[in-house]
C-alpha positions as CSV (number, residue, x, y, z in Angstrom):
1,X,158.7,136.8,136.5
2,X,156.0,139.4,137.5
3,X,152.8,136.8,137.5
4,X,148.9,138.6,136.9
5,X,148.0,138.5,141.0
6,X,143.9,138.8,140.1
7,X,142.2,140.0,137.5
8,X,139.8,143.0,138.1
9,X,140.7,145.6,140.9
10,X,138.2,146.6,143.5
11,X,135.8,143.0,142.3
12,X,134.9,142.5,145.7
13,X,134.0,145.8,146.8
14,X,132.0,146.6,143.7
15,X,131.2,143.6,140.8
16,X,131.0,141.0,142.9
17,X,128.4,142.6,145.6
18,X,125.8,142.6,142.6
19,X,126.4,138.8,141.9
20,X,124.6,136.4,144.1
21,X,127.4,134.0,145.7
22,X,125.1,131.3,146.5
23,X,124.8,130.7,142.6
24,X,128.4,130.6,142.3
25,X,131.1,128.1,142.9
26,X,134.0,128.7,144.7
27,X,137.5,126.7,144.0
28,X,140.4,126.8,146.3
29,X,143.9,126.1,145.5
30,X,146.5,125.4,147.9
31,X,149.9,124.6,147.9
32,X,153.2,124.7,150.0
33,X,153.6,128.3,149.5
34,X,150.1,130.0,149.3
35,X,146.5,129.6,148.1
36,X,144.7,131.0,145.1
37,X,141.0,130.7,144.1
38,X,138.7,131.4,141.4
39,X,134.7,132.0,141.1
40,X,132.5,130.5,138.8
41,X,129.0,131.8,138.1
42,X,127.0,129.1,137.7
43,X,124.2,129.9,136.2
44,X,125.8,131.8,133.1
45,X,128.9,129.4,133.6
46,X,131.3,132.4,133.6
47,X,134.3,132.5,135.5
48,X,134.2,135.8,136.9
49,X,137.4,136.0,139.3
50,X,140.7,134.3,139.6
51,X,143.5,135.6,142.4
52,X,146.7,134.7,144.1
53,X,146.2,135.4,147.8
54,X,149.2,137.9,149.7
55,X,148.5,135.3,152.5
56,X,151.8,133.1,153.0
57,X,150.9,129.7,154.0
58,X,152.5,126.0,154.4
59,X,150.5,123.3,153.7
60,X,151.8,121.7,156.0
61,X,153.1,123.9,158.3
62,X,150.1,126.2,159.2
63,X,148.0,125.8,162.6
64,X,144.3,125.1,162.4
65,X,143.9,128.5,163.9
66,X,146.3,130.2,161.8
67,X,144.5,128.8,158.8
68,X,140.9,130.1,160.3
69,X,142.5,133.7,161.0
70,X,143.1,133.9,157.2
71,X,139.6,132.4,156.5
72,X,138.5,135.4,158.4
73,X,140.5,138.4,156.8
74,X,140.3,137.3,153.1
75,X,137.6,139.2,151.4
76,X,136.3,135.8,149.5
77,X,135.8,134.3,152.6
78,X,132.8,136.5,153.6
79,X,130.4,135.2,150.8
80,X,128.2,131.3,151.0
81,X,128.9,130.0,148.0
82,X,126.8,127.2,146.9
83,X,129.7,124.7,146.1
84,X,133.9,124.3,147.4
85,X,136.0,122.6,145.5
86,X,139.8,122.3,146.9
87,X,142.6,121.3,145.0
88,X,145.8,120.4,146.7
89,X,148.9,121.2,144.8
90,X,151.3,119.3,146.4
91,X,155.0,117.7,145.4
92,X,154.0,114.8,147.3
93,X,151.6,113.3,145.0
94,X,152.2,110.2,142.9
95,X,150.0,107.9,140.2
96,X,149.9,104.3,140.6
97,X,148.7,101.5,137.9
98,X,145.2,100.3,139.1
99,X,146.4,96.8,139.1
100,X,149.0,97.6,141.8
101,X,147.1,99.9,143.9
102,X,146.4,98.9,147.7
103,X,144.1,101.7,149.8
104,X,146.0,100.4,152.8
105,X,148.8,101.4,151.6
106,X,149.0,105.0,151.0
107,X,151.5,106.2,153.2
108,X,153.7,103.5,152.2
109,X,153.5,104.3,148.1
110,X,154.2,107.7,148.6
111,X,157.1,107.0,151.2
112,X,159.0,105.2,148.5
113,X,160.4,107.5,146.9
114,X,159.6,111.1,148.6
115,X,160.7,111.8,151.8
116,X,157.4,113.2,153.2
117,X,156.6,116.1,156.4
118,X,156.8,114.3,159.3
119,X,152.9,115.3,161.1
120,X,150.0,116.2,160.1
121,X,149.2,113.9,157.0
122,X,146.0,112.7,155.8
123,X,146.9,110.2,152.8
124,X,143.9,110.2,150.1
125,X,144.0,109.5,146.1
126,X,141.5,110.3,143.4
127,X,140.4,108.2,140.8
128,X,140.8,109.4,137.4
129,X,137.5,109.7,134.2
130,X,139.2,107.2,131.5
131,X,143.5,106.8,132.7
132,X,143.2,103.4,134.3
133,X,145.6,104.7,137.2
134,X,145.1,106.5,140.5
135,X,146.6,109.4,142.2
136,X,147.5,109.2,145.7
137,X,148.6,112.8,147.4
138,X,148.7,113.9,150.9
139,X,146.2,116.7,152.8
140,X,146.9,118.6,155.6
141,X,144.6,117.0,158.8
142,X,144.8,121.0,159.6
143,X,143.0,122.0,156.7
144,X,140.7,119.7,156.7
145,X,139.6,120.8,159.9
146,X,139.7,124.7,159.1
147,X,137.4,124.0,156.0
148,X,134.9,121.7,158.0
149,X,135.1,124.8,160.2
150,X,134.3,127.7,158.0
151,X,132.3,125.2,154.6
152,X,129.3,123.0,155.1
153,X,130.8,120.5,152.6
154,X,133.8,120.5,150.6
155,X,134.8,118.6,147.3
156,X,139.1,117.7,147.6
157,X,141.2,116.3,144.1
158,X,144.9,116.9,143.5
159,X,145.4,119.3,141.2
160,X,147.6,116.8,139.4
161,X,144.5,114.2,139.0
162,X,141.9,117.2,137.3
163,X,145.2,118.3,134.8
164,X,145.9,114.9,133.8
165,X,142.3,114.2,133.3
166,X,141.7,117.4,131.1
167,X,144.7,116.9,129.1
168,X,143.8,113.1,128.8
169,X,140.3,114.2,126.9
170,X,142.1,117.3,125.3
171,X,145.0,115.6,123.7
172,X,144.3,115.1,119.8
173,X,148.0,114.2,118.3
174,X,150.3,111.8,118.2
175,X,152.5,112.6,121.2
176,X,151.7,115.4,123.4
177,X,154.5,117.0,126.1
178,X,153.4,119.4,128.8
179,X,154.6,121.1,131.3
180,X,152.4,123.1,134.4
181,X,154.8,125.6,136.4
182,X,153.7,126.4,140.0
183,X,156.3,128.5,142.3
184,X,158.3,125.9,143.5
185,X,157.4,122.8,141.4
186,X,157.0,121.6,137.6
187,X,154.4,118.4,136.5
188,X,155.2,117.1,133.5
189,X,153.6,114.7,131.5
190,X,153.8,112.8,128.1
191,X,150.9,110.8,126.1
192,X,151.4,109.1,123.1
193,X,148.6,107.6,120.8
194,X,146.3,108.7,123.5
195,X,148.1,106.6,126.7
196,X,150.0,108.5,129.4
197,X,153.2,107.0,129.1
198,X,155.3,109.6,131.6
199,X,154.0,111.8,134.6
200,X,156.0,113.1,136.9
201,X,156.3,115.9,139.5
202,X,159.8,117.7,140.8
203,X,160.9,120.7,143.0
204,X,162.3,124.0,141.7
205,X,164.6,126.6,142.8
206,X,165.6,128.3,139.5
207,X,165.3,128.3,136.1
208,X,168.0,126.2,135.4
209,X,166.0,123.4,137.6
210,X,162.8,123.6,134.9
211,X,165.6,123.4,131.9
212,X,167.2,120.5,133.2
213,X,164.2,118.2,134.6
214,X,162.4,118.8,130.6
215,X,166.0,117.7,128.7
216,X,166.4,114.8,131.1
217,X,162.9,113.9,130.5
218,X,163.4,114.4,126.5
219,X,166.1,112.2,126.5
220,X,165.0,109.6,128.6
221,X,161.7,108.9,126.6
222,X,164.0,109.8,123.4
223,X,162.4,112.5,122.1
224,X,163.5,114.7,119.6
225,X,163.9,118.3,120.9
226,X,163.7,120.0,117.3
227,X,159.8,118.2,116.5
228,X,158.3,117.3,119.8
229,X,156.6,120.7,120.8
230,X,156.3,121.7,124.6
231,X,153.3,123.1,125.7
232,X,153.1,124.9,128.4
233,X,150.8,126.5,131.7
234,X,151.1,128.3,135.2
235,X,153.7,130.1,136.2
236,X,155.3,131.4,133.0
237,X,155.4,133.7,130.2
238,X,157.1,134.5,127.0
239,X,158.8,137.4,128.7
240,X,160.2,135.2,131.3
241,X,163.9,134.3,132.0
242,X,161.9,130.7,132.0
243,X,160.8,131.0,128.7
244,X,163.7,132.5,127.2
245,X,166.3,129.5,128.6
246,X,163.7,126.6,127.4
247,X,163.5,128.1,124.0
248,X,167.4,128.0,123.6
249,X,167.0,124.0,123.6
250,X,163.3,123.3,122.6
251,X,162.3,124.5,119.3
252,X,158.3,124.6,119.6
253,X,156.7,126.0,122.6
254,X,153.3,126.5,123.1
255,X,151.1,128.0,125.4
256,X,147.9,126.1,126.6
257,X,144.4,127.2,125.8
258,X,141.9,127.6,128.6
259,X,139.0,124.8,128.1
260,X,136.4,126.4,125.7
261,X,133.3,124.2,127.5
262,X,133.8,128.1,130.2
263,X,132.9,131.4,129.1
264,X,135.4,134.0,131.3
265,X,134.5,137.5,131.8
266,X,136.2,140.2,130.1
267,X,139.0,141.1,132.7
268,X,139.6,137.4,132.3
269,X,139.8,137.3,128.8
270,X,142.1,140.0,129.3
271,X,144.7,137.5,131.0
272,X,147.1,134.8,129.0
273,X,145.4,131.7,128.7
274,X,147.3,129.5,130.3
275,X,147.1,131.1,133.6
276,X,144.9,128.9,135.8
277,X,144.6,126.6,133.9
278,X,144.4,123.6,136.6
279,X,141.7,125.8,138.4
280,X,139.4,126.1,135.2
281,X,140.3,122.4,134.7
282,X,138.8,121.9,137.8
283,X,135.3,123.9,137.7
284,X,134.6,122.2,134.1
């Protein structure tokens, strides 16, 4: 699927040079395959800019100095912006009930049952606003350093923790399925009468992958695949081989809304709506 890389050509070198940056926050999205970002202007609480970077990065792979060269040659980076948030978008990333939860033992819940990178791991976990659960995900030590490097200060969430959390407040029915697409991983989750009764996040090499992770999950939490609609965000479109091979097998599909609490400027409004979705999710 061809995916919208930014929105606006030439923003840097022209829009953005009238915008004061220090009245603007900046969000940074990484994953095991890239980065993206998006700019909110504060004071009119407009999103002005969302991108994927051409920069190919490894969470967990990438140098300190490696990450600080790219710091250096992406045009975003040459702006002070008056707040960073990062989120990490990561497959290893799992929720725990807050009765079981132990902040000694981070490395050891996630261990359980994903077979984590071997060096370079900083084990955190967020807290989440009203789901009485908390998310514990792994940061790159690497990172962390090339941020304190090149940021005064620096807010870090999993993007899992700020999707569940928008969702959580967003979901009015009775049941509610839905399904973020990145590159190389889906999250799904399921609330019913308000409670998050399924979350979970798996790897993805084709299409076929997404199809059979959603059915498995249908079935398991016996849903019916002809009423239970499947809504949908990322990396996806109704164009999409993706798209086309769910809606074979799941009769309603919809696409998310962006969070109406932002205003987006017109190149943005331009843009499907369920497009960076965790990133606006994030700035709200």
């Amino acid at each position: 699927m061809q995916v919208v890389k930014e929105a606006g050509n030439n923003f840097f070198t022209n829009d953005f040079a009238k915008i004061n940056s220090r009245a603007c926050s900046l969000l940074l999205n990484f994953t095991e395959e890239g980065f993206s970002y998006t700019i909110l202007q504060n004071d009119i609480n407009t999103v002005v800019y969302s991108a994927v970077s051409d920069a190919v990065i490894d969470l967990f792979q990438f140098s300190e100095t490696q990450l600080s060269e790219i710091f250096n040659t992406e045009p975003v980076f040459k702006y002070t912006f008056g707040k960073i948030i990062v989120l990490i978008d990561t497959i290893y990333s799992t929720i725990v009930p807050n009765p079981f939860f132990d902040e000694n033992k981070l490395a050891e819940i996630l261990s359980f049952n994903l077979n984590l990178p071997k060096t370079d791991l900083h084990f955190q976990y967020d807290s989440f606003n009203r789901l009485d659960y908390k998310n514990v995900f792994v940061n790159s030590f690497s990172l962390e350093k090339a941020l304190a490097k090149n940021f005064i200060e620096t807010s870090v969430v999993a993007s899992e923790t700020v999707l569940l959390d928008f969702l959580e407040k967003r979901n009015v029915s009775s049941e509610y399925f839905h399904l973020h697409l990145g590159f190389k991983k889906m999250h799904c989750c399921y609330f019913k009468n308000k409670e998050l009764v399924f979350n979970n996040i798996f790897p993805i090499q084709t299409e076929e992958d997404i199809l059979y992770n959603v059915l498995n999950i249908y079935k398991q939490l016996g849903l019916n695949n002809e009423v239970c609609v499947l809504n949908v965000s990322g990396v996806i479109s109704p164009e999409s081989n993706k798209f086309e091979l769910l809606y074979k097998y799941i009769k309603h599909i919809q696409f998310a809304q962006r969070p109406i609490k932002l205003n987006f400027a017109e190149r943005l409004a331009q843009m499907p709506e369920h497009y960076f979705l965790h990133h606006y999710a994030a700035l709200l």
